[in-house]
C-alpha positions in Angstrom: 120.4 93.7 65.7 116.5 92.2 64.6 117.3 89.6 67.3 117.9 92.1 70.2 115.5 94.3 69.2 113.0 91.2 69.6 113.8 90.1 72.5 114.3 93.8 73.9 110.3 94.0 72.7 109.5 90.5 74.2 111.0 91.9 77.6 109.7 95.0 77.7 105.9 92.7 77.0 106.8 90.8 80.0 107.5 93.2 82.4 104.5 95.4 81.3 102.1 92.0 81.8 103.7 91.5 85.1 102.8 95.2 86.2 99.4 95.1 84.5 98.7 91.9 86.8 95.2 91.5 88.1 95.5 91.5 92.2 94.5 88.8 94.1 91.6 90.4 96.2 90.2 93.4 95.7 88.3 95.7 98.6 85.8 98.5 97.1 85.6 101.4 99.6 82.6 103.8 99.0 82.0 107.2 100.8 79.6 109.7 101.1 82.1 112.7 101.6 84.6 114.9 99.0 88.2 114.4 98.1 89.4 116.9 100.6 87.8 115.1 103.8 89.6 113.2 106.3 87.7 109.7 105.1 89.1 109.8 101.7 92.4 110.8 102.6 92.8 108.0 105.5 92.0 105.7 103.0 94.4 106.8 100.5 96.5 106.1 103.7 94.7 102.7 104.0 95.2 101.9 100.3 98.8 102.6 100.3 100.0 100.6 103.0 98.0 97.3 102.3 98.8 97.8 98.4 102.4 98.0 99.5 102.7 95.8 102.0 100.5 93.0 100.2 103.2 93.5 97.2 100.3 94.1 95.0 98.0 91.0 96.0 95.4 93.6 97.6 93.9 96.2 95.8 92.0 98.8 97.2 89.0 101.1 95.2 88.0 104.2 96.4 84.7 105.6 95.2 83.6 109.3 96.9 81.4 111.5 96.9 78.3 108.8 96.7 79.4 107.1 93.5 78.3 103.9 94.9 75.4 104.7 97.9 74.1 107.7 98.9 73.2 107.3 102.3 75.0 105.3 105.4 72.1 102.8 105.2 72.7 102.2 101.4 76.8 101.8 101.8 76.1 99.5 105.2 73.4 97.4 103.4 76.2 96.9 100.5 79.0 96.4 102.4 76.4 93.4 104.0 75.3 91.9 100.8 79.0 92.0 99.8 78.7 94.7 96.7 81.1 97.1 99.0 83.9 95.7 101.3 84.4 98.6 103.6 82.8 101.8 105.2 83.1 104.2 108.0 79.9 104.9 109.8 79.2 106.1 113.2 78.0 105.0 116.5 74.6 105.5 116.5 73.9 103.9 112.6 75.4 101.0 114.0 72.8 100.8 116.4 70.2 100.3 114.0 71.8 96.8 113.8 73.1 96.0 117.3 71.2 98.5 119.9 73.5 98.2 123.1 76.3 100.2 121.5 73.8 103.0 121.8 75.5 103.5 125.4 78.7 104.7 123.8 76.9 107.2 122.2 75.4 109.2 125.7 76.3 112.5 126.5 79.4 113.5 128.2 80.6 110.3 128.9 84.4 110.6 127.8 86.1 113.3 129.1 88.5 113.7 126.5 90.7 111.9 122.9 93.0 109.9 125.6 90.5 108.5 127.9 88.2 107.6 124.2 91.6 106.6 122.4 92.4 104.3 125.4 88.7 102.5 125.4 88.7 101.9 121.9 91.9 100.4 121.9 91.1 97.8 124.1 91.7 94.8 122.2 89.3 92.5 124.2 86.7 94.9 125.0 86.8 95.7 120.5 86.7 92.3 120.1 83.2 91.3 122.9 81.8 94.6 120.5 82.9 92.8 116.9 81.5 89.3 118.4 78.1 91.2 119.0 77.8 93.1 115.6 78.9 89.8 113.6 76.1 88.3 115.6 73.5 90.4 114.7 74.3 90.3 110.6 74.3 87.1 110.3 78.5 87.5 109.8 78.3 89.9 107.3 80.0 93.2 109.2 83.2 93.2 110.8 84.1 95.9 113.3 87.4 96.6 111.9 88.1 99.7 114.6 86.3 103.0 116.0 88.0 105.6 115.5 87.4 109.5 115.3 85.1 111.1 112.8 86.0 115.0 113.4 86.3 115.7 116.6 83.8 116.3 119.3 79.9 117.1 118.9 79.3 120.7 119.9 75.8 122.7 119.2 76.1 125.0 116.5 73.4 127.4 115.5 72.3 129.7 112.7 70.7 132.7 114.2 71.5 132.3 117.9 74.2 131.9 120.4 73.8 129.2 122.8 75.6 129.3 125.6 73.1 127.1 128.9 70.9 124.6 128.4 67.8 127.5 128.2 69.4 129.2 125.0 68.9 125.3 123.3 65.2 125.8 124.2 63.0 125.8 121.1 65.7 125.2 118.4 65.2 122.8 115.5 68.6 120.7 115.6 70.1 118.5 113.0 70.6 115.0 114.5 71.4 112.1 113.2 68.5 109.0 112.9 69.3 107.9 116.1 67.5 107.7 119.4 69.7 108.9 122.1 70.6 111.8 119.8 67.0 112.8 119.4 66.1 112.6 122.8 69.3 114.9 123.9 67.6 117.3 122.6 64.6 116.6 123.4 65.7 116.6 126.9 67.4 120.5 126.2 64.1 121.5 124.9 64.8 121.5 121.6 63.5 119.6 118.1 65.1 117.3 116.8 65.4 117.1 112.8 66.7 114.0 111.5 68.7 114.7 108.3 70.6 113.1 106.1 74.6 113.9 106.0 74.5 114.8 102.6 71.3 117.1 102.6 72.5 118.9 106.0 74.1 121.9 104.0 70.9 123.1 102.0 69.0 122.1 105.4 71.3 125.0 107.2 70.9 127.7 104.6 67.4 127.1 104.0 66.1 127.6 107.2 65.1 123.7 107.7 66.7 123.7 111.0 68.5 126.2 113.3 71.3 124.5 113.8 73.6 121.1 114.4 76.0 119.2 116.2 78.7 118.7 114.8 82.3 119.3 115.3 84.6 122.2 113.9 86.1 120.4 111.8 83.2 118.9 109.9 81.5 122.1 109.7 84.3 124.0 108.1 85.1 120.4 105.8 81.1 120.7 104.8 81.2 124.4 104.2 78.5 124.8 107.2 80.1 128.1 108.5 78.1 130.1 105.3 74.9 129.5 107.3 76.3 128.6 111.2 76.8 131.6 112.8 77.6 130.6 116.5 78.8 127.5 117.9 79.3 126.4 121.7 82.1 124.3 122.5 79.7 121.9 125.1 81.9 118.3 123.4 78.9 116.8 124.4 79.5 113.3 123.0 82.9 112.1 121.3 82.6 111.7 117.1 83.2 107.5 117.0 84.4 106.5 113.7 82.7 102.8 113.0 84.6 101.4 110.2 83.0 97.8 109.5 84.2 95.4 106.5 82.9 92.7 104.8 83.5 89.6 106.8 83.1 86.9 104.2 85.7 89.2 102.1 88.2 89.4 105.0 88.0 85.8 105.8 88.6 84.8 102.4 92.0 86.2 102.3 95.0 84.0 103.8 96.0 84.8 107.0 98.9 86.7 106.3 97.0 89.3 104.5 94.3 90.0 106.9 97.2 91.1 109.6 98.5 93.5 106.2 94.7 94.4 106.7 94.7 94.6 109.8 97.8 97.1 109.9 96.5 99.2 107.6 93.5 99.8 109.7 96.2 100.6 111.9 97.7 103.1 109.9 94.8 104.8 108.8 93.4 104.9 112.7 96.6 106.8 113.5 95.6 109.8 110.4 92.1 109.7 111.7 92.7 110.3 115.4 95.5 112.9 114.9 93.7 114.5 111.9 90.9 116.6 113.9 93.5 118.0 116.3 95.8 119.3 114.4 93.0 120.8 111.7 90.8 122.5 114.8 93.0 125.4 115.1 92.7 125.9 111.1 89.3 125.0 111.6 88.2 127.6 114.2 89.8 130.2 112.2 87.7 129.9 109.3 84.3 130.0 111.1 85.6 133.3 113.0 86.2 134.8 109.0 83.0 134.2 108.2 81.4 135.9 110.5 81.3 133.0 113.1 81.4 133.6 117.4 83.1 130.9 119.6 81.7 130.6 123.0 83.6 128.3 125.5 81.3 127.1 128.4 82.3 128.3 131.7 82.7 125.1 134.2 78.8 126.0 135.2 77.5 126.2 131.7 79.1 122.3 131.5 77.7 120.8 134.7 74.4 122.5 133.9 74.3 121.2 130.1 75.4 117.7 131.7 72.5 118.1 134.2 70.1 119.1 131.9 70.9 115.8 130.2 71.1 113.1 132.7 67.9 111.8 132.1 68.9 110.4 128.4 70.9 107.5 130.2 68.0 107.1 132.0 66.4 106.9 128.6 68.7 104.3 127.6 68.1 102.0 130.9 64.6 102.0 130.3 64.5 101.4 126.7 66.8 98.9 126.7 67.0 95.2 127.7 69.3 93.2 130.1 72.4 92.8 127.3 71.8 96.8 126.6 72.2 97.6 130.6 74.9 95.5 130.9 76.9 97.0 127.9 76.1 100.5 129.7 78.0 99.1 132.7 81.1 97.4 130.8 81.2 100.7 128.9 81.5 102.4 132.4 84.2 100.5 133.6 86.1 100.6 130.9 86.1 104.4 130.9 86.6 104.2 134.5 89.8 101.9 134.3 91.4 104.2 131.2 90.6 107.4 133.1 92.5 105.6 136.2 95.1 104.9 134.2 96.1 108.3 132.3 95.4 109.6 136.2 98.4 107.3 137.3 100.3 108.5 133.9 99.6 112.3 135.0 100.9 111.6 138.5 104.1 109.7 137.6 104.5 112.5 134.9 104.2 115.3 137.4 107.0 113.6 139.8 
């Protein structure tokens, strides 16, 4: 009885060991945002299918909320020097680092989720944008996929309701630190106000600024609607979700891990682009219970906001060097192609 008992313990010390087993790689995910948002739930989503499929070789860490950086800058300059493995960021912070994907980032330039979906998920065109960003780090970030961050921009507002281009007039907007962003609303007559994601909600009921762009869903997420008042639905630029990795950390995995990785990324992509659309409805509810208006531009109040905005490509052209125009033109075509192709879809649909 002493004997099985002992080995019963010696088992048990085994299997325990076994499970207690250190993984083979490890990839430390930072965010700025709470438990609740979609980035920390797509990468529960992310952590559970490479943890699973990796049979325990890959571990992933999740620290929110600004445990580890505070800022986009500090989490991108980690994920660099190889402290962090892997971040989301957004279009224009990219930019800081490679300036021609500034083009993605102009206004009213996707029409809508399937024509964006369908650019992003061009495998060359993703791969021409990774070869760029890898060549401006000196290897260190790898463009792992763009995906959406909440939706589309629209301009919300504190005290007023914005419905044309004139109503922007004299506003101080939230924008991010990014040029074309700043000189959109520059360009409706309008301040911007860079600011911080984390400091945008004591910005709002302080009176910093009159307002933001954001989308429904991070406003409601962010708890915006206790100062936002208003919002127009203009979807004047689509909310890119740039999630880069370490790339010294990826390629040190064997190859059959990175394509676990790399369907993870997957997998999480699939949450983050169906997330937003089936929360908006939720979403706009909330605003309209605290207090919140809606407004819906009229097909004049769009082609006026678009006019009144033209000028930032223009912007763009002029600021920018030969690469930067010629990433504005590939950007073009690719929209053009995708937007010919769901057109084809629609028409063989309708038959």
């Amino acid at each position: 009885m002493n004997f099985k008992k002992t080995a019963i313990a010696l088992l048990s010390s085994v299997f325990m060991a076994a499970g207690a087993q250190a993984a083979d790689y490890t990839l430390t995910a930072p965010h700025v945002t709470n438990l609740d948002g979609y980035n920390h739930q797509s990468l529960l989503v992310f952590k559970n299918f490479v943890e699973s499929r990796s049979n325990g070789a890959i571990e992933v860490e999740i620290y929110p909320g600004g445990q580890l950086c505070g800022t986009a800058k500090e989490c991108l300059a980690g994920v660099q020097n190889g402290m962090f493995d892997y971040f989301q960021t957004t279009i224009p912070e990219l930019a800081n680092y490679w300036s021609p994907v500034s083009a993605f980032d102009l206004p009213y330039m996707l029409r809508d989720d399937r024509v964006a979906e369908c650019v992003y998920d061009n495998d060359e065109f993703l791969a021409d944008v990774r070869g760029n960003v890898l060549g401006r780090t000196n290897d260190t970030l790898r463009l792992m996929m763009v995906s959406n961050s909440g939706g589309w921009r629209n301009i919300a507002t504190t005290d007023k309701q914005v419905k044309n281009p004139d109503d922007v007039k004299g506003l101080k907007l939230r924008t991010v630190p990014a040029p074309i962003q700043q000189e959109l609303v520059k360009q409706l007559g309008a301040a911007p106000t860079p600011i911080s994601w984390p400091e945008v909600y004591t910005a709002l009921s302080t009176g910093v600024v009159d307002g933001t762009k954001n989308g429904i869903v991070d406003i409601t997420m962010m708890k915006f609607q206790e100062s936002l008042k208003y919002i127009a639905l203009d979807g004047h630029a689509y909310m890119g979700g740039v999630w880069v990795m370490n790339n010294a950390k990826f390629n040190g995995m064997p190859e059959e891990l990175r394509k676990v990785v790399i369907d993870g990324v997957a997998a999480q992509n699939q949450y983050l682009r169906s997330y937003p659309k089936w929360r908006e409805f939720a979403a706009f509810e909330e605003f309209r219970e605290a207090g919140g208006t809606i407004y819906t531009p009229t097909t004049e109040d769009r082609a006026a906001f678009k006019a009144a905005t033209a000028g930032v490509r223009d912007y763009f052209i002029e600021n920018s060097d030969a690469d930067g125009k010629a990433w504005l033109e590939r950007f073009e075509n690719e929209i053009k192609a995708c937007e010919a192709k769901i057109d084809a879809s629609y028409a063989a649909s309708l038959k």
